[in-house]
N, CA, C and O of each residue as an XYZ file, in Angstrom:
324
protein
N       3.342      0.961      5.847
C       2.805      2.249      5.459
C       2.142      2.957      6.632
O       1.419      3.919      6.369
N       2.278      2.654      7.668
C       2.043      2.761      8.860
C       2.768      5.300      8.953
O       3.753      5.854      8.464
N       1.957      5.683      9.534
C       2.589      7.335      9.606
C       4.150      7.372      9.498
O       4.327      6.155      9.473
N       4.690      7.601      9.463
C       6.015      8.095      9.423
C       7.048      7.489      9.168
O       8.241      7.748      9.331
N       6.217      6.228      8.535
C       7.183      5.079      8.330
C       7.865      5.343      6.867
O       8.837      4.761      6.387
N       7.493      5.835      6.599
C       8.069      6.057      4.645
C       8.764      7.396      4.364
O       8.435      8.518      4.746
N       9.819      7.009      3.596
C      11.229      7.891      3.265
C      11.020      8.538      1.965
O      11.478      8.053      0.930
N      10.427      9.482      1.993
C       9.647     10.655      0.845
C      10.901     10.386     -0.126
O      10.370     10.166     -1.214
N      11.924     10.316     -0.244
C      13.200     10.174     -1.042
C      13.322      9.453     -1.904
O      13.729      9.709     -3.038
N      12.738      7.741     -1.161
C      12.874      6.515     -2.051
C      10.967      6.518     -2.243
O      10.431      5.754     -3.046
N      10.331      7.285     -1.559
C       8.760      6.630     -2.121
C       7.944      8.072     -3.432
O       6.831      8.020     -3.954
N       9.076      9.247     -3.604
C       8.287      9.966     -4.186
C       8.293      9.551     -6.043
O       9.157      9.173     -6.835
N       6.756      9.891     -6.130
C       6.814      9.710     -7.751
C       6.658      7.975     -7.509
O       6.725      7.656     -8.696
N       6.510      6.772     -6.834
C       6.222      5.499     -7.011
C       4.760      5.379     -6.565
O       3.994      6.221     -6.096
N       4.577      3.861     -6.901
C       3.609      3.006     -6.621
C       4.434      2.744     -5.213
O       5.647      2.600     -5.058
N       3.361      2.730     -4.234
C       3.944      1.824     -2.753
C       3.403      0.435     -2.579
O       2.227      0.620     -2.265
N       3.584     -0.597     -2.608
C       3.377     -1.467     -1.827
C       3.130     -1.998     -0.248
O       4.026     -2.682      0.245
N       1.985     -1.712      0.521
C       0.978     -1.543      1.794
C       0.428     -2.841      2.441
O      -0.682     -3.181      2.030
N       1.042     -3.668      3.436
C       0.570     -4.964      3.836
C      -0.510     -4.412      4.884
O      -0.043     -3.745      5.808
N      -1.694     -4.579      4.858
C      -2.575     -4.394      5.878
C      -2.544     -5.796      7.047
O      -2.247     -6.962      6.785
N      -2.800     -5.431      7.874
C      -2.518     -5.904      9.275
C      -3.164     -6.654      9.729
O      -3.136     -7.641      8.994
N      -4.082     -6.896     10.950
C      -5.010     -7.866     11.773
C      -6.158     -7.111     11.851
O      -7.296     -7.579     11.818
N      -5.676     -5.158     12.022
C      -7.164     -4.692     12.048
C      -7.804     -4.439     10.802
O      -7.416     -4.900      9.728
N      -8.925     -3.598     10.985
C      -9.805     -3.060      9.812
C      -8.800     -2.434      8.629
O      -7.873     -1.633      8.742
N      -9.438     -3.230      7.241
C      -8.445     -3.022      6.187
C      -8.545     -1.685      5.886
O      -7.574     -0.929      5.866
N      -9.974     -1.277      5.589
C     -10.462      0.125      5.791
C      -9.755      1.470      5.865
O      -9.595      2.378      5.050
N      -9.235      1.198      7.649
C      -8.857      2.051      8.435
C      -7.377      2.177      7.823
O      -6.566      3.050      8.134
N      -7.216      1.347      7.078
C      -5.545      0.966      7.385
C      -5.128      1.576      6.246
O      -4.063      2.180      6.122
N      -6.067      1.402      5.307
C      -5.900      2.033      3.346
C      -6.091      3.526      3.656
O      -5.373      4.383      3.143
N      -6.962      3.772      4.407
C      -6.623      5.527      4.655
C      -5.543      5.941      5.165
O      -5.076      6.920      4.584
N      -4.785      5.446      6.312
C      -3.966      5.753      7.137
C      -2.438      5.656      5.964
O      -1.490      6.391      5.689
N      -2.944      4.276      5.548
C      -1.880      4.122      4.196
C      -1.688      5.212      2.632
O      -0.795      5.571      1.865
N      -2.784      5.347      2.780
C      -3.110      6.425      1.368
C      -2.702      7.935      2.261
O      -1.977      8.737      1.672
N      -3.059      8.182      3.290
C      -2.304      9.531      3.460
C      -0.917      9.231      3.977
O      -0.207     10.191      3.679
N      -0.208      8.287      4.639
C       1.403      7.947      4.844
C       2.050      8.302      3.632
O       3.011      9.064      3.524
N       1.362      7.604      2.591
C       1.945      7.949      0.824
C       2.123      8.600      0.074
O       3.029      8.552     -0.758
N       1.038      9.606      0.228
C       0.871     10.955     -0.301
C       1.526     12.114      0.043
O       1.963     13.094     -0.561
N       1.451     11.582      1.625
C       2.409     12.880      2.160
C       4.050     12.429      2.166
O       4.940     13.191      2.544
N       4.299     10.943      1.638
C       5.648     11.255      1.146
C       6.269     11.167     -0.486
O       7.415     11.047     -0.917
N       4.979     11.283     -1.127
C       5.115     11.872     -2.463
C       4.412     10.548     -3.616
O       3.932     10.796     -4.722
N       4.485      9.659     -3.214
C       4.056      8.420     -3.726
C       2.370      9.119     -4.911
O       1.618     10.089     -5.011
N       2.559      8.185     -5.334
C       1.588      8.384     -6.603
C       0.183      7.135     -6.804
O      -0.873      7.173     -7.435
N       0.941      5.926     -5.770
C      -0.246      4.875     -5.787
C      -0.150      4.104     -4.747
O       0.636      4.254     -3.812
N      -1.003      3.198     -4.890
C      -1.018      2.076     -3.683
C      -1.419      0.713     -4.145
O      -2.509      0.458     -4.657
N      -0.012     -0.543     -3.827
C      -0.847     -1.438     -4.014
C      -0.543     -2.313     -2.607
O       0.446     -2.701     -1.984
N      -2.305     -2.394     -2.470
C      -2.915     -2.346     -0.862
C      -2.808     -4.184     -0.815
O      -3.488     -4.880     -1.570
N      -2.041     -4.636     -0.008
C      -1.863     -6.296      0.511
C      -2.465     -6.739      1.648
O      -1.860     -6.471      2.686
N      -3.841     -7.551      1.780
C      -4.609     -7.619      2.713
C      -5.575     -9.087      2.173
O      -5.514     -9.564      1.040
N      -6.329     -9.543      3.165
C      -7.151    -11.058      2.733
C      -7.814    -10.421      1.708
O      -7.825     -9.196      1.590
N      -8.634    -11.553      0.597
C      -9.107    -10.964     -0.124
C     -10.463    -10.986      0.378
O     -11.259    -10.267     -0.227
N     -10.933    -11.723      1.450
C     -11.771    -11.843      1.841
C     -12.926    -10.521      2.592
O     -14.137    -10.359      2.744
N     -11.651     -9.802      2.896
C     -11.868     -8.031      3.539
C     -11.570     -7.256      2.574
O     -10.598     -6.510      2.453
N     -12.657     -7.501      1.704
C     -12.361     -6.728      0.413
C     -13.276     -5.359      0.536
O     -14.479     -5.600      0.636
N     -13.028     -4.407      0.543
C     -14.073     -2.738      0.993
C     -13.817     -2.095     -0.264
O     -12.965     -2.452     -1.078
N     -14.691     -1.020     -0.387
C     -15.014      0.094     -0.957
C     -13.925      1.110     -0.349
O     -13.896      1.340      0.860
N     -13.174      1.610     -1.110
C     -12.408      3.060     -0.630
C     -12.392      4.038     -0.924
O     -11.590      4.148     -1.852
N     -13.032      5.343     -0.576
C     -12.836      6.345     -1.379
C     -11.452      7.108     -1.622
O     -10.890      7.761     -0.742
N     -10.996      6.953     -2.863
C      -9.489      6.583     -3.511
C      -9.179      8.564     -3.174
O      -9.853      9.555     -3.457
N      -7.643      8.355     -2.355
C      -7.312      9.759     -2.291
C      -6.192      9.481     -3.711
O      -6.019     10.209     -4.689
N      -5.567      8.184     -3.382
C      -4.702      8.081     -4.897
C      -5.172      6.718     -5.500
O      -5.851      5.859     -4.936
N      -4.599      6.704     -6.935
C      -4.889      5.494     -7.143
C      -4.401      4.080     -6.275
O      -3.468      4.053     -5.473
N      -5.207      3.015     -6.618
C      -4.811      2.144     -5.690
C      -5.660      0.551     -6.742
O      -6.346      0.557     -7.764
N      -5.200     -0.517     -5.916
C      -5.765     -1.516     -6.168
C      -5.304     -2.784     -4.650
O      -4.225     -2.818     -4.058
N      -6.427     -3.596     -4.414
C      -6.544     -4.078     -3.487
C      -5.972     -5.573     -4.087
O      -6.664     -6.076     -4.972
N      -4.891     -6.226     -3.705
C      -4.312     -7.681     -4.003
C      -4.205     -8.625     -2.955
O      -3.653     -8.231     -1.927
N      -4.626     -9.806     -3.001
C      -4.493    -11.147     -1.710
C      -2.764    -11.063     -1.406
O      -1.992    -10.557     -2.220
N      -2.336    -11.640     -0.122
C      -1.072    -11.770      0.211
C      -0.768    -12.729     -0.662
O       0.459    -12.628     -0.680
N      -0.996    -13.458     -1.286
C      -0.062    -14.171     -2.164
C       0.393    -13.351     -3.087
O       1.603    -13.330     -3.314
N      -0.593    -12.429     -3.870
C      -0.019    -11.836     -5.068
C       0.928    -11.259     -4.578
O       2.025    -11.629     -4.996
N       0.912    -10.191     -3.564
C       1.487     -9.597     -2.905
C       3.149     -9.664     -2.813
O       4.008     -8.851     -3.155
N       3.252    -11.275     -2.068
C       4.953    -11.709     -1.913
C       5.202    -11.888     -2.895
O       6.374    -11.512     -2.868
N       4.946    -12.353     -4.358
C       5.108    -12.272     -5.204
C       5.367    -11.001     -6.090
O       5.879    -11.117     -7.203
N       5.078    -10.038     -5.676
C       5.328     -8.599     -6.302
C       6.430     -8.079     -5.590
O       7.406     -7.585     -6.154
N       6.253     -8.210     -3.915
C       7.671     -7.965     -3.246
C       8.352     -8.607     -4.300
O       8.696     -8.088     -5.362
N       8.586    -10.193     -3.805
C       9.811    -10.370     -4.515
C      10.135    -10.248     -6.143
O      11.158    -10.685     -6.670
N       9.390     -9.778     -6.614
C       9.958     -8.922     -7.475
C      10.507     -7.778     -7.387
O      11.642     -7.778     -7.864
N      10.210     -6.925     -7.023
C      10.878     -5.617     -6.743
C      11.824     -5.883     -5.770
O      12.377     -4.854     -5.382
N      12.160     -6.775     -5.303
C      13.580     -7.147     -4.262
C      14.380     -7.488     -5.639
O      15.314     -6.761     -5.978
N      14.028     -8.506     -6.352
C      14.944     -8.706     -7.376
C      15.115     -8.298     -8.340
O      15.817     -8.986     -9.082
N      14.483     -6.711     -8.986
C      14.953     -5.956     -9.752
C      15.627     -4.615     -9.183
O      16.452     -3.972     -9.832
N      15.311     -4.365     -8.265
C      15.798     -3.122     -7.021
C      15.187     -1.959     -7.273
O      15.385     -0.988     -6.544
């Protein structure tokens, strides 16, 4: 979910799925929440330790999940398409 990484085509009107990185989760849910918005997306579900768990002030809805839940939700949506 990184800027310009997302295809307004396949992300408008969805929930996105957002792996946060090594840096600040923070930084990364904003950067992620406006990547999303500006390609039409409607939510965020934000994949990061649960341990770096923050306060966000929500531009869309969102919810914060551990990487386990996470690959587990990928691979779901890999295996329903």
């Amino acid at each position: 979910c990184d800027e310009g990484s997302l295809n307004s085509t396949q992300v408008a009107g969805k929930v996105v799925l957002c792996f946060a990185g090594e840096k600040d989760p923070s930084a990364q849910y904003d950067t992620a929440a406006s990547t999303v918005l500006a390609a039409g997306g409607v939510g965020i579900i934000f994949a990061m330790h649960t341990t770096n768990v923050f306060d966000a002030s929500p531009q869309l809805p969102y919810v914060q999940v551990d990487y386990e839940i996470s690959t587990e939700i990928l691979a779901y949506i890999q295996a329903t398409g």
